[in-house]
N, C-alpha and C positions, 0 to 999 in steps of 0.2 A: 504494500500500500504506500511507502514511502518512496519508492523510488515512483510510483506513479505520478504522484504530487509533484515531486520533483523534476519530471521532466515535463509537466504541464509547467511549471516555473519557471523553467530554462523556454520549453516555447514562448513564452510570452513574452522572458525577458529577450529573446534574439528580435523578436518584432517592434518591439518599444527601443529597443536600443539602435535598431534599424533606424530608428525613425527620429529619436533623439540624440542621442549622440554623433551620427553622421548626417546630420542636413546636408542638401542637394550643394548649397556652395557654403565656402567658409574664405573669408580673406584673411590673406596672412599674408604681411608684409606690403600691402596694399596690389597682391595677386589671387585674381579668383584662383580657387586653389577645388578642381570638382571632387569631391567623396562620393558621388552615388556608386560607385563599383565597391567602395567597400561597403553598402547598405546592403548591396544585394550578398556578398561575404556573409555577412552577419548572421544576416537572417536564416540563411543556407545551413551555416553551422549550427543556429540553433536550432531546427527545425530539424537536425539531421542529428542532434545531439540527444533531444528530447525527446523525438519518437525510438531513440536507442533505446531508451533510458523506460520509455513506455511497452517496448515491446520485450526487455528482460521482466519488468514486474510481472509477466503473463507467464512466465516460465517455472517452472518447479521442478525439481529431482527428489522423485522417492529411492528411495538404496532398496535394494534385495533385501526382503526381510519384513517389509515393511508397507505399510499399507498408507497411504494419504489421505485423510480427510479433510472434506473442505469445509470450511468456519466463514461465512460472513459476518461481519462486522459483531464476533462471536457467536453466531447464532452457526448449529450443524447444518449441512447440508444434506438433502438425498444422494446416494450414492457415496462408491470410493472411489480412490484411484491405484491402479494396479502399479507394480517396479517399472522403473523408467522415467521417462523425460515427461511431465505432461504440461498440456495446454491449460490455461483457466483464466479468466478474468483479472482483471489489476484489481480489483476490491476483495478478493476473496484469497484468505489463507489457508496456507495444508499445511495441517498440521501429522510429522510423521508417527505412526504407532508401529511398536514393534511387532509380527506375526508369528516371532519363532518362542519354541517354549521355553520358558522362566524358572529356573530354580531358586527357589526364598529359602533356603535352612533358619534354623532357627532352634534358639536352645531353653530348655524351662528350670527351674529348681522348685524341687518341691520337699517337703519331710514326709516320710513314713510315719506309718501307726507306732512306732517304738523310736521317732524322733531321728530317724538316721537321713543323710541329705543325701534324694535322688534326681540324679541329673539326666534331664531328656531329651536326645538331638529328634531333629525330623527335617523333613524337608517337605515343599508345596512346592508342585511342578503348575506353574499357568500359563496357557495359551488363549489368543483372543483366536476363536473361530470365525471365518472369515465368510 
């Protein structure tokens, strides 16, 4: 979402800057001196900068392993997305979940009836099914 913003920023600023800071003439030294070729520069770059900048925010890489889900503006989306490169919207985040199984160990203390200390390992294997 932030680089979307950002290169809507950057376009804007390449147009306004276009427009502002290169006027068609500028005297200097009492010689018109033309800047319209760098306006058009300007603009170019920005516009050339900004939809970079807009067409990375659309971009996502889920890893092996791992599933994408899409969050608008926190709220879940229908659907996932599978490993790989995916497409999506500049407004909408994936967020990666893992899909491989999870070992938790985990250890207890407890007393016996005759006060003696018994110590309990175990383990919880979890998978999100997909």
């Amino acid at each position: 979402m932030g680089l979307f913003i950002l290169g809507i920023i950057i376009l804007i600023f390449g147009f306004v800057a276009s427009v502002i800071i290169f006027p068609d003439e500028i005297k200097r030294d009492g010689k018109k001196v033309d800047k319209s070729k760098y306006r058009g520069a300007i603009r170019i770059l920005g516009v050339i900068f900004g939809c970079g900048l807009i067409l990375f925010s659309c971009v996502s890489f889920v890893p092996t392993g791992h599933t994408g889900i899409q969050t608008t503006f926190g709220r879940v989306n229908d659907g996932t997305l599978d490993a790989g490169i995916a497409w999506h919207a500049p407004w909408v985040n994936v967020v990666n979940m893992d899909n491989r199984e999870q070992r938790v160990p985990f250890t207890l203390q407890a007393f016996s009836k005759d006060i003696q200390q018994v110590d309990i390992q175990g383990s919880i294997n979890i998978n999100i099914n997909k």
